[in-house]
N, C-alpha and C positions, 0 to 999 in steps of 0.2 A: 480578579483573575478567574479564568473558567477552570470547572473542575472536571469537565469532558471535553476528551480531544479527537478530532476523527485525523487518523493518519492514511494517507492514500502513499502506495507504495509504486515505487517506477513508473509512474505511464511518462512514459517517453517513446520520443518516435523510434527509438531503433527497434521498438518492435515491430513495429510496421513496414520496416524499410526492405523491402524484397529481398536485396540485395546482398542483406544481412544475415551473419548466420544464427543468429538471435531471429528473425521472422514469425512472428504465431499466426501470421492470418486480420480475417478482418477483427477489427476490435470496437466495430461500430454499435452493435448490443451492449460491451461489456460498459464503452466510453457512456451512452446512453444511461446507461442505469447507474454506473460511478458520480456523473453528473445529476441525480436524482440526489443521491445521498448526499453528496457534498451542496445540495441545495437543503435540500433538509438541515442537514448539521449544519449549515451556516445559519439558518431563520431561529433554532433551538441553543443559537451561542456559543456554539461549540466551539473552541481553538483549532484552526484547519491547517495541519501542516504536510506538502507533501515532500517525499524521499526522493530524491534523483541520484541514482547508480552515476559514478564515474569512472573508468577503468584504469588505475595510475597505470603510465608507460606505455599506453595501446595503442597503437596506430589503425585500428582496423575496427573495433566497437569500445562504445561509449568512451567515444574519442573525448578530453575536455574541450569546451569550446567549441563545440562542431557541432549542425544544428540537430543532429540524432539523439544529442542527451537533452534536449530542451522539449518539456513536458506536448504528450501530445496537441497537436491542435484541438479546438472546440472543448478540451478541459477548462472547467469552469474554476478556474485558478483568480483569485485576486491579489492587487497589490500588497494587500492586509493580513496574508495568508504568509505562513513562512514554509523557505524553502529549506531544506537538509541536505548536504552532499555527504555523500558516503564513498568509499573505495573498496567494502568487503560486503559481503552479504548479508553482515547484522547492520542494522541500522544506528546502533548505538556504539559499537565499535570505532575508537577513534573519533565521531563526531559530537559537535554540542544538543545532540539531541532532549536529552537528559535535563538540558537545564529550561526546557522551554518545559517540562514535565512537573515541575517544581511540586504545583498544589494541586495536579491532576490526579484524580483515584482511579477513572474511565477511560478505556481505550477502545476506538471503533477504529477499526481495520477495513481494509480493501488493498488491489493492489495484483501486482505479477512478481514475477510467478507466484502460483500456490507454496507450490512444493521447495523455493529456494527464500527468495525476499522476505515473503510473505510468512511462511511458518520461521522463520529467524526473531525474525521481531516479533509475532507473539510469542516463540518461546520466550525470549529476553525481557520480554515485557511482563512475563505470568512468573519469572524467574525473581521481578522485581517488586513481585504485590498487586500489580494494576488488576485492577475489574477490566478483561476484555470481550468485545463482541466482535468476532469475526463477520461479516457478513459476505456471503459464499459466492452470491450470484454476481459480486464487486469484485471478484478475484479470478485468476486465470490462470491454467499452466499449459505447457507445450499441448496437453493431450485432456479431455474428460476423464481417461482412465488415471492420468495421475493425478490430477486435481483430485479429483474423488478419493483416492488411496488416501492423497494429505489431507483431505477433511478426515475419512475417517479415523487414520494414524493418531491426530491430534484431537480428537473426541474422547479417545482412548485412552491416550496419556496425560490429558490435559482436563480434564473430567468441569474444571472452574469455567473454561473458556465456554461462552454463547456462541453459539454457531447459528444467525439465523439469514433469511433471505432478505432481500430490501424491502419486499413489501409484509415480513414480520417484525420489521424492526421498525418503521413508521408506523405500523398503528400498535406497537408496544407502549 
């Protein structure tokens, strides 16, 4: 069983989708570099699981079954990789997250938002013991200015968690 897990959090197409009122813009740098790490932690053995948001009841974003909750394209997602469905903002809420976590100590983060998905779960996760590593430049929120505020916020309160860049955390 692996004892490090890299969690990649939402990339799903409704953020990409114009039309949506979730939209952040191009996510072709962030996908780029996401896909770097989760090549990394796949070659390093890591257990790769990502989160997909569902919205119970919605007819309008992260519809179920609709192809906006289905991970972005060109995500380097394999069949061997497990997938998570959630309906609240924590990732461990209500789902079997938890049990894929068994004999894991390590948790390597990415992911959208910063400021909502993304600090949920490492709170929850640094709530639960895990060694985590955020990596910053895998993560996204509506704006720089609050991404930044949520790194910083959680540097501050969260003094355990690793905060580094992808290319700090590959030649760690």
């Amino acid at each position: 069983m692996p004892t490090k897990t890299l969690i990649i959090v939402d990339f799903q197409k409704e953020w990409q989708d114009k039309d949506s009122d979730y939209f952040v813009g191009d996510l072709s740098k962030l996908l780029n570099k996401t896909n770097q790490l989760i090549d990394y932690c796949r070659q390093e053995k890591y257990q790769i699981i990502f989160i997909k948001h569902v919205e119970k009841g919605s007819t309008t974003a992260f519809v179920e079954n609709f192809q906006n909750t289905e991970l972005l394209t060109g995500l380097h997602f394999e069949n061997t990789d497990i997938i998570v469905k959630k309906n609240k903002i924590s990732a461990f809420y209500q789902t079997d997250l938890a049990t894929y976590l068994t004999n894991v100590n390590e948790l390597v983060i990415g992911g959208l938002l910063t400021n909502l998905c993304v600090r949920s779960l490492a709170q929850d996760a640094y709530d639960r013991d895990f060694a985590i590593t955020l990596i910053t430049d895998c993560c996204q929120a509506n704006s720089e200015e609050i991404h930044n505020f949520t790194i910083k916020d959680l540097q501050e309160t969260r003094e355990e968690i690793k905060f580094l860049t992808l290319s700090q955390f590959t030649k760690e």
